[in-house]
Phi, psi and omega in degrees: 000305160299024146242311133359291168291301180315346202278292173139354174326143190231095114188151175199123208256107157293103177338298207281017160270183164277324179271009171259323186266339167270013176054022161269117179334183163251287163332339193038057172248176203260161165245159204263333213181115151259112189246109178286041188282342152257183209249137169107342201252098186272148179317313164300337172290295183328295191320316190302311167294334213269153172260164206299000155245009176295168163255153167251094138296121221228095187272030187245071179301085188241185192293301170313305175312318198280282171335289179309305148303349101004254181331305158311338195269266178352343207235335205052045152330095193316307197269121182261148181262118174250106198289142166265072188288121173239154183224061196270146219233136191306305174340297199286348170290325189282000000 
Protein backbone atom coordinates (compact mmCIF):
# COMPACT_ATOMS: atom_id res chain seq x y z
CA UNK A 1 0.00 0.00 0.00
CA UNK A 2 2.83 2.34 0.47
CA UNK A 3 4.33 2.11 -2.72
CA UNK A 4 0.76 3.06 -3.94
CA UNK A 5 0.46 6.07 -2.25
CA UNK A 6 4.21 6.53 -3.75
CA UNK A 7 3.01 5.86 -6.70
CA UNK A 8 0.71 8.90 -6.17
CA UNK A 9 -2.64 7.55 -5.35
CA UNK A 10 -4.33 9.89 -2.86
CA UNK A 11 -6.64 7.26 -1.63
CA UNK A 12 -5.67 3.27 -1.59
CA UNK A 13 -8.27 0.60 -0.32
CA UNK A 14 -6.95 -2.54 1.42
CA UNK A 15 -9.36 -5.77 0.23
CA UNK A 16 -8.68 -7.91 3.51
CA UNK A 17 -10.81 -4.77 5.40
CA UNK A 18 -14.38 -4.16 5.50
CA UNK A 19 -14.05 -0.86 4.17
CA UNK A 20 -11.55 -2.38 1.20
CA UNK A 21 -14.03 -4.92 0.29
CA UNK A 22 -16.79 -2.73 0.13
CA UNK A 23 -14.67 -0.16 -1.89
CA UNK A 24 -15.42 2.66 0.84
CA UNK A 25 -13.61 5.60 0.94
CA UNK A 26 -12.66 6.57 4.42
CA UNK A 27 -13.33 10.40 3.07
CA UNK A 28 -16.15 8.87 1.52
CA UNK A 29 -16.03 10.49 -2.08
CA UNK A 30 -16.72 9.34 -5.06
CA UNK A 31 -13.28 8.61 -7.53
CA UNK A 32 -12.74 9.83 -10.93
CA UNK A 33 -10.40 6.47 -11.41
CA UNK A 34 -10.23 2.99 -10.29
CA UNK A 35 -7.35 0.43 -10.89
CA UNK A 36 -9.15 -2.80 -10.53
CA UNK A 37 -6.50 -4.92 -9.50
CA UNK A 38 -8.39 -7.56 -7.64
CA UNK A 39 -10.42 -10.54 -8.50
CA UNK A 40 -14.36 -11.48 -7.30
CA UNK A 41 -15.13 -7.54 -7.18
CA UNK A 42 -18.68 -7.14 -9.37
CA UNK A 43 -18.87 -4.15 -11.59
CA UNK A 44 -21.92 -2.86 -9.33
CA UNK A 45 -19.55 -2.42 -6.09
CA UNK A 46 -17.22 -0.68 -8.71
CA UNK A 47 -20.22 1.79 -10.41
CA UNK A 48 -21.06 2.78 -7.02
CA UNK A 49 -17.88 4.42 -6.18
CA UNK A 50 -17.09 5.99 -9.12
CA UNK A 51 -18.01 9.58 -10.06
CA UNK A 52 -20.56 10.17 -12.86
CA UNK A 53 -17.81 9.97 -15.48
CA UNK A 54 -15.23 7.65 -13.95
CA UNK A 55 -13.27 4.83 -14.96
CA UNK A 56 -12.42 1.30 -13.97
CA UNK A 57 -9.29 -0.03 -15.26
CA UNK A 58 -9.65 -3.34 -14.87
CA UNK A 59 -5.84 -5.50 -14.97
CA UNK A 60 -7.97 -8.55 -14.30
CA UNK A 61 -8.60 -9.46 -17.56
CA UNK A 62 -11.66 -12.43 -18.06
CA UNK A 63 -14.14 -13.26 -20.86
CA UNK A 64 -16.80 -11.18 -18.36
CA UNK A 65 -14.94 -8.33 -18.24
CA UNK A 66 -14.37 -8.42 -22.35
CA UNK A 67 -18.43 -8.82 -22.14
CA UNK A 68 -18.79 -5.60 -19.71
CA UNK A 69 -16.89 -3.65 -21.96
CA UNK A 70 -18.78 -4.21 -24.77
CA UNK A 71 -21.91 -3.70 -23.14
CA UNK A 72 -20.65 -0.22 -21.85
CA UNK A 73 -19.53 0.89 -25.53
CA UNK A 74 -22.78 -0.37 -26.85
CA UNK A 75 -25.19 1.69 -24.24
CA UNK A 76 -22.61 4.95 -24.48
CA UNK A 77 -22.38 4.60 -20.99
CA UNK A 78 -20.71 7.70 -18.94
CA UNK A 79 -19.15 5.53 -16.32
CA UNK A 80 -16.25 3.32 -18.32
CA UNK A 81 -14.71 -0.12 -18.11
CA UNK A 82 -11.31 0.09 -18.89
CA UNK A 83 -9.27 -3.34 -20.00
CA UNK A 84 -5.71 -3.05 -19.49
CA UNK A 85 -3.58 -5.80 -21.72
CA UNK A 86 -0.24 -7.21 -20.27
CA UNK A 87 1.99 -9.55 -21.40
CA UNK A 88 4.53 -9.46 -18.75
CA UNK A 89 7.74 -11.24 -19.11
CA UNK A 90 9.52 -13.29 -16.46
CA UNK A 91 12.71 -11.17 -16.68
CA UNK A 92 10.74 -8.15 -15.76
CA UNK A 93 8.88 -9.71 -12.88
CA UNK A 94 11.88 -10.71 -11.41
Amino acid sequence: MDLVRSLGADEVLDYKTPNGVALKSPSGRKFDVIIHCAHNIPWSTLEANLTSKGKVVDVNLRFGTLMSVAFKKITFAKKQLIPLFTFPKKEDLE
